[in-house]
N, CA, C and O of each residue as an XYZ file, in Angstrom:
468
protein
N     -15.249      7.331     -1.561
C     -14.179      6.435     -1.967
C     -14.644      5.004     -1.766
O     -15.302      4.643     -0.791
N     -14.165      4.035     -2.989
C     -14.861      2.681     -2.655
C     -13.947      1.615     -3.085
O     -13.915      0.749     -3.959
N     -12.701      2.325     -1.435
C     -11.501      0.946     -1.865
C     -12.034     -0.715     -1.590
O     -13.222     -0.929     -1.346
N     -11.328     -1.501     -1.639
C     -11.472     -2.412     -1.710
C     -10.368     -3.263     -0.806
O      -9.233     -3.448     -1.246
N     -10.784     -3.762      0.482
C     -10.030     -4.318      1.050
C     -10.209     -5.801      1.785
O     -10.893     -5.888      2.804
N      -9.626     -6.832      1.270
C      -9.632     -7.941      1.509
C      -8.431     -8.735      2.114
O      -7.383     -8.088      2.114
N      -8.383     -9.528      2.438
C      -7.525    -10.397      3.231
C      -7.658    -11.662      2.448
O      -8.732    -12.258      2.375
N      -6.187    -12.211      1.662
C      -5.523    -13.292      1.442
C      -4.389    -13.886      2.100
O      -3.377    -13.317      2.508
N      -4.704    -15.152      2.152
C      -3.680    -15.537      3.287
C      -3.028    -14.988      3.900
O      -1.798    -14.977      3.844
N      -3.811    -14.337      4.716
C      -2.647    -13.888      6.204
C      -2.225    -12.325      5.515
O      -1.383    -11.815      6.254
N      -2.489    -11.596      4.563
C      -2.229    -10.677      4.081
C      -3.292     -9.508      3.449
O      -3.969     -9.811      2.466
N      -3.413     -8.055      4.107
C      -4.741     -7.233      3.664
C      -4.202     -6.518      2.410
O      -3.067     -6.043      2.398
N      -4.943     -6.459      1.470
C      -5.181     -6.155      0.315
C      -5.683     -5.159     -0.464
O      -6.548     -5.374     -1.313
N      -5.308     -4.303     -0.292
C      -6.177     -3.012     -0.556
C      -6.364     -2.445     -2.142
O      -5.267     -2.198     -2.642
N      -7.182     -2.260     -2.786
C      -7.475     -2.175     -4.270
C      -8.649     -1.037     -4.438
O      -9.363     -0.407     -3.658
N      -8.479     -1.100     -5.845
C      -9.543      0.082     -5.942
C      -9.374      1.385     -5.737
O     -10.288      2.139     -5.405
N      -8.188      1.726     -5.924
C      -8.109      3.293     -5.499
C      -8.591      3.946     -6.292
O      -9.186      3.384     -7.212
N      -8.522      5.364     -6.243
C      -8.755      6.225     -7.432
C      -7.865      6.949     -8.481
O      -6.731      7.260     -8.118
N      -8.217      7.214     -9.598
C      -7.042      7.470    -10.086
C      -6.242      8.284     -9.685
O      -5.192      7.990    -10.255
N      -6.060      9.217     -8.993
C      -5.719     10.517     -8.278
C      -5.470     10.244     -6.875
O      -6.284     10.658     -6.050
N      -4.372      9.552     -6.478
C      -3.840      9.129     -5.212
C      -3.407     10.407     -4.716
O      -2.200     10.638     -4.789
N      -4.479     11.638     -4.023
C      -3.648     12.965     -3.582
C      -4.198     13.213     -2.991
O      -5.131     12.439     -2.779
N      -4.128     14.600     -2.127
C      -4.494     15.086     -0.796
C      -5.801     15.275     -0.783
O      -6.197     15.725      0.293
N      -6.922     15.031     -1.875
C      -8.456     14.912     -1.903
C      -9.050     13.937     -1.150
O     -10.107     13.930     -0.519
N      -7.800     12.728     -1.399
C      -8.680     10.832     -0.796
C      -7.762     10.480      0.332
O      -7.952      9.348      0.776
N      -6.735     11.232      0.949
C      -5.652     10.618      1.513
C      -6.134     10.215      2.821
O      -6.041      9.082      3.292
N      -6.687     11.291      3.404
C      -7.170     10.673      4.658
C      -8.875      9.409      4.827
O      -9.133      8.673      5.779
N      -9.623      9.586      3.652
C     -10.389      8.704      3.395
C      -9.958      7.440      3.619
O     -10.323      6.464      4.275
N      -8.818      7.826      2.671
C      -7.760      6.329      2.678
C      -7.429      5.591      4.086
O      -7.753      4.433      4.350
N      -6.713      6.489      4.954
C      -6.656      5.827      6.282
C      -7.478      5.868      6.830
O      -7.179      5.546      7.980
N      -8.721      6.143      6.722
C      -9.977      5.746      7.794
C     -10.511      4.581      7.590
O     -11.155      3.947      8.426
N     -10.214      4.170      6.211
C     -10.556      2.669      6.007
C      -9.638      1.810      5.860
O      -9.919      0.659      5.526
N      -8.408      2.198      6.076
C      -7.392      1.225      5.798
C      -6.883      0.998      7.339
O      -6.465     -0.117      7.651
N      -6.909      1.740      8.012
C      -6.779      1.745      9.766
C      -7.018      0.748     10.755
O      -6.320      0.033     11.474
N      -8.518      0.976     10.510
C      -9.585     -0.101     11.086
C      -8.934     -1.655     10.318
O      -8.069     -2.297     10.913
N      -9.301     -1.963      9.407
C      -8.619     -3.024      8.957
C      -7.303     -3.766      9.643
O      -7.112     -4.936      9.974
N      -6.549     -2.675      9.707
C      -5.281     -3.092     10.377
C      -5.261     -3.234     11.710
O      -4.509     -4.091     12.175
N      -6.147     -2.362     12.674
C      -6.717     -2.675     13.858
C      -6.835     -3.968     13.822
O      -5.935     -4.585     14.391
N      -8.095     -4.889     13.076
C      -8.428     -5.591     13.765
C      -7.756     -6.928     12.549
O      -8.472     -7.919     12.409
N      -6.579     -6.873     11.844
C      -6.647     -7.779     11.132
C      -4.904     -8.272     11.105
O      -4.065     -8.166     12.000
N      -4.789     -8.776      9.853
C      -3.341     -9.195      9.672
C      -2.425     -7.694      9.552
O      -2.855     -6.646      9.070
N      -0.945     -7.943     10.179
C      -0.265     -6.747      9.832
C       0.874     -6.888      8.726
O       2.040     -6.515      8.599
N       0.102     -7.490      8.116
C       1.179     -7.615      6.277
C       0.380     -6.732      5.282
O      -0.587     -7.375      4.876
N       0.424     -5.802      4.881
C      -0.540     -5.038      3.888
C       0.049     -4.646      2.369
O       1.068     -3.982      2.177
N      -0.812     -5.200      1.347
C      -0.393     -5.031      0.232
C      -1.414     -3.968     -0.525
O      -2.606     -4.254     -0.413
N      -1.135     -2.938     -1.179
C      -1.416     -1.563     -1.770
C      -1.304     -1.839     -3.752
O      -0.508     -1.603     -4.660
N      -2.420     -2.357     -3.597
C      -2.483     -1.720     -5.466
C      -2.734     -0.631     -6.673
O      -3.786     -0.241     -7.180
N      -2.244     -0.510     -6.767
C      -1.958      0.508     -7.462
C      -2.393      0.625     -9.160
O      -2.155      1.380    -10.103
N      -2.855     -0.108     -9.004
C      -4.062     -0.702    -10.639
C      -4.863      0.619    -11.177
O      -5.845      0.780    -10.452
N      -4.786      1.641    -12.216
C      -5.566      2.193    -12.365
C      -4.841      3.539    -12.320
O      -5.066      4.384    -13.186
N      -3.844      3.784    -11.174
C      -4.230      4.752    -10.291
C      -2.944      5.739    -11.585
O      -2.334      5.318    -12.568
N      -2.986      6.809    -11.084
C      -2.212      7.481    -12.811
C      -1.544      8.809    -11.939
O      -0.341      8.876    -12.190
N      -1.850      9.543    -11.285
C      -1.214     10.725     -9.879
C      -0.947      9.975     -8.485
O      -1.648      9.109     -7.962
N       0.244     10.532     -8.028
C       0.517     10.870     -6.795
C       1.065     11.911     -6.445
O       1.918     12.420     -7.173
N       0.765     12.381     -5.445
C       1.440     13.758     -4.716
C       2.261     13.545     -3.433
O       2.528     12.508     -2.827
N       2.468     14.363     -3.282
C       3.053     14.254     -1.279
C       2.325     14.349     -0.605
O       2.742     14.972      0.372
N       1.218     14.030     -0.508
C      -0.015     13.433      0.991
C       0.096     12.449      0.304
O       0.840     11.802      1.040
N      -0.163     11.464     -1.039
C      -0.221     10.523     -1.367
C       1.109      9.665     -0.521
O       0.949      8.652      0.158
N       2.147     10.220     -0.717
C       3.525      9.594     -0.361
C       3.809      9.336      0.923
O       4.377      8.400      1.486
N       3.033     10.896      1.492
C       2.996     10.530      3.126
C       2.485      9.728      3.820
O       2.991      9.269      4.843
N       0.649      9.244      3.040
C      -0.380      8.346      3.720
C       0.785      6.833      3.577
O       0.787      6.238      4.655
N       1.507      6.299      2.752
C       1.581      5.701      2.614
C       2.973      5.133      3.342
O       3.092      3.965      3.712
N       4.062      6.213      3.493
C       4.407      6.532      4.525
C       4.312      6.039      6.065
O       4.879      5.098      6.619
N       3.486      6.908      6.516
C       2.512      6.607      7.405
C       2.139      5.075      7.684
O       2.233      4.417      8.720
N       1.716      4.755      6.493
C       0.687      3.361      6.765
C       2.613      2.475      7.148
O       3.034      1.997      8.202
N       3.037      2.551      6.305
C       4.571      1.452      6.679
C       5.255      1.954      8.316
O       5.605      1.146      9.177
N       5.317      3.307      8.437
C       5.965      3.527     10.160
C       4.877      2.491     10.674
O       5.306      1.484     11.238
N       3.686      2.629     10.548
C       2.553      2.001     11.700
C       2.983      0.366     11.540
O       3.129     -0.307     12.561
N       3.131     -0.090     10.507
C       3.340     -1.141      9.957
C       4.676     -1.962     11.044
O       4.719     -2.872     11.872
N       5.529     -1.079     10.476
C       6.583     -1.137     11.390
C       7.034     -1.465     12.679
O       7.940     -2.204     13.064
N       5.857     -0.458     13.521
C       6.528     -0.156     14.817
C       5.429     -1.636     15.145
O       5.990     -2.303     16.014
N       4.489     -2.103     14.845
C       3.844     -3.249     14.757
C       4.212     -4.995     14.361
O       3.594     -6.059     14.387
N       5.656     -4.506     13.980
C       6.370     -6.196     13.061
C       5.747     -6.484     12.124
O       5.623     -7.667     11.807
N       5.056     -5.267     11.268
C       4.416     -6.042     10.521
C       5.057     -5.631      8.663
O       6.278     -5.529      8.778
N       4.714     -5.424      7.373
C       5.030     -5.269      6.653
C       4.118     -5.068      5.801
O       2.952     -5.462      5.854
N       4.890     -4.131      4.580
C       3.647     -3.339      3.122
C       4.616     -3.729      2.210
O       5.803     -3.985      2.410
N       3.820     -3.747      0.944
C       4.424     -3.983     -0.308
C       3.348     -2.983     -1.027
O       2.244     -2.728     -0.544
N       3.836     -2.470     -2.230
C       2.701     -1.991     -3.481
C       3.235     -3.087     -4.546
O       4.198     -3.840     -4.405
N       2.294     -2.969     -5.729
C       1.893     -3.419     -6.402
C       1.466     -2.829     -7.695
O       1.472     -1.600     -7.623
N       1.066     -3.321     -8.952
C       0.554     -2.348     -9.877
C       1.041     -1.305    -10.227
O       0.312     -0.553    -10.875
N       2.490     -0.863     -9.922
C       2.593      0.436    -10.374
C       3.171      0.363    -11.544
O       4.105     -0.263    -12.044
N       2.246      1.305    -11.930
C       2.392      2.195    -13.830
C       4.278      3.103    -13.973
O       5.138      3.475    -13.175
N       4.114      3.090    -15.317
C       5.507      3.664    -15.237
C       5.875      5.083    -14.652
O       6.963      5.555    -14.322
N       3.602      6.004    -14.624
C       4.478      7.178    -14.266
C       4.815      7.122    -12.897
O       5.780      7.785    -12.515
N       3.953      6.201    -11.822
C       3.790      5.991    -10.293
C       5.590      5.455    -10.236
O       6.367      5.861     -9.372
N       5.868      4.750    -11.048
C       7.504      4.008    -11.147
C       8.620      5.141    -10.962
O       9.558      5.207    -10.167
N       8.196      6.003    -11.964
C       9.030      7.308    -12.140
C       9.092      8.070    -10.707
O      10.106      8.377    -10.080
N       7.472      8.337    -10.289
C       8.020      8.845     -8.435
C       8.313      8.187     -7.465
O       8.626      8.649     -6.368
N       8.261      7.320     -7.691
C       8.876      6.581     -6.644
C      10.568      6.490     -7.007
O      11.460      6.582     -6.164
N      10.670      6.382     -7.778
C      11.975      6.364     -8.425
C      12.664      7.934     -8.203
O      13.564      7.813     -7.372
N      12.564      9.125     -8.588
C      12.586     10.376     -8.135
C      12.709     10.877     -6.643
O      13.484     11.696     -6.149
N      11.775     10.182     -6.127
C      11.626     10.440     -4.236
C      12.975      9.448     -3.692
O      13.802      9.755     -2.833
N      12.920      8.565     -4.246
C      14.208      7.221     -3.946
C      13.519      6.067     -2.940
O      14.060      5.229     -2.220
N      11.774      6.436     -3.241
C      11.234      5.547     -2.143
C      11.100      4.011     -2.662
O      10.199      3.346     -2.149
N      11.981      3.357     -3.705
C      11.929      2.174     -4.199
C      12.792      1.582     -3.332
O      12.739      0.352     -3.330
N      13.563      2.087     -2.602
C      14.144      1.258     -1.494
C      13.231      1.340     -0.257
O      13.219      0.471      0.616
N      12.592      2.267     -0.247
C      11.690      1.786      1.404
C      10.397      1.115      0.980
O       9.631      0.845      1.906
N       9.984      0.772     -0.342
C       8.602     -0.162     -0.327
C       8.896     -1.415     -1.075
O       9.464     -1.325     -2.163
N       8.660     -2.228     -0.736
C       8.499     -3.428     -1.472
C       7.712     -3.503     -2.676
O       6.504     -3.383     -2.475
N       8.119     -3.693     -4.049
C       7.578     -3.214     -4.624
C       7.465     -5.092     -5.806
O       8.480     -5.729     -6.084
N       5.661     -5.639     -6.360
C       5.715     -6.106     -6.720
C       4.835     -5.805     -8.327
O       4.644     -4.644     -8.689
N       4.476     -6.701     -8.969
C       4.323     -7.071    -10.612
C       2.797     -6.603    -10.584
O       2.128     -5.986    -11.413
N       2.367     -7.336     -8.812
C       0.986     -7.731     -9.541
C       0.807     -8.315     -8.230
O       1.777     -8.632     -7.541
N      -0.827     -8.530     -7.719
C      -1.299     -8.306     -6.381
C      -0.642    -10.037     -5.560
O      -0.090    -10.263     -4.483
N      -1.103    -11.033     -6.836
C      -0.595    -12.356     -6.166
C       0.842    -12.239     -5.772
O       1.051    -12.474     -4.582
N       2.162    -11.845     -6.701
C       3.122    -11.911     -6.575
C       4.063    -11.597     -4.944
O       5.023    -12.090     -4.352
N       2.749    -10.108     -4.679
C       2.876     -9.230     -3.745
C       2.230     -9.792     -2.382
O       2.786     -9.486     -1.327
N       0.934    -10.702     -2.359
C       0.516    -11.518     -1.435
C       1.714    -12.682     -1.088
O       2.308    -12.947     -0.043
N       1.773    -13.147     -2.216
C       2.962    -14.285     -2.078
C       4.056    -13.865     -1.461
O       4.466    -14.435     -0.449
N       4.664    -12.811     -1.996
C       6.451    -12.275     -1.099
C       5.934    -11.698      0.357
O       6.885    -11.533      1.120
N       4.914    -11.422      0.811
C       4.653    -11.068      2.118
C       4.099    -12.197      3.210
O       4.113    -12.137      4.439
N       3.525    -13.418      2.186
C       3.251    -14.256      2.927
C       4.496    -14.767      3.490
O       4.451    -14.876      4.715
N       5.802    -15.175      2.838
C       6.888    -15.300      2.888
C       7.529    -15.063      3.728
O       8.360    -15.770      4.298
N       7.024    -13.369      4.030
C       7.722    -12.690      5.531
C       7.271    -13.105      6.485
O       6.083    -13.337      6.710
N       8.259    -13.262      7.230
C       7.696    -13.590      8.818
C       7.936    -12.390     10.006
O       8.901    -11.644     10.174
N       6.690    -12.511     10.738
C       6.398    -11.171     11.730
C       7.354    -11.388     12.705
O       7.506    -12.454     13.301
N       7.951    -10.456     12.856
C       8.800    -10.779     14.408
C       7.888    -10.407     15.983
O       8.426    -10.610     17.071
């Protein structure tokens, strides 16, 4: 797997997924998205550019990544999502638990916004 994770203002950035956000890459996913958050900002934005499946490890990692987020003061947004990624999230009813933006700046920008408690 060869996500892509960067830090804009005060906010980590994660890109590059694969198209197939499912229980093949899920834990890949948090071994590199982990560390990051270990040692970095706790605002994390998730793009979703590309990506065309999700499953329920997909839903859970991500899940996951917001409790940690959470119990930390910190905050996630996605980004990029396609109409079918729109549709499950929409289906699960998880458009109320993620912040959900247009496009990666939009999504850097509304998190820079937030403030950590």
């Amino acid at each position: 797997m060869k996500l892509s994770i960067t830090e804009q203002n005060g906010v980590l950035v994660v890109g590059n997924l694969p198209e197939k956000f499912d229980y093949t890459v899920c834990n890949d996913a948090l071994r590199h998205i982990n560390p990051a958050l270990d040692d970095g900002p706790k605002k994390l934005v998730i793009s979703f550019t590309g990506v065309s499946f999700l499953d329920s490890c997909g839903i859970g990692t991500l899940i996951t990544l917001r409790n940690r987020l959470m119990k930390e003061k910190g905050s996630m947004a996605l980004c990029d999502i396609g109409e079918r990624l729109e549709n499950i999230l929409k289906i699960t009813d998880l458009r109320k638990v993620f912040a959900l933006y247009g496009n990666t700046d939009e999504a850097v920008v509304g998190l820079s916004d937030v403030k950590s408690s």
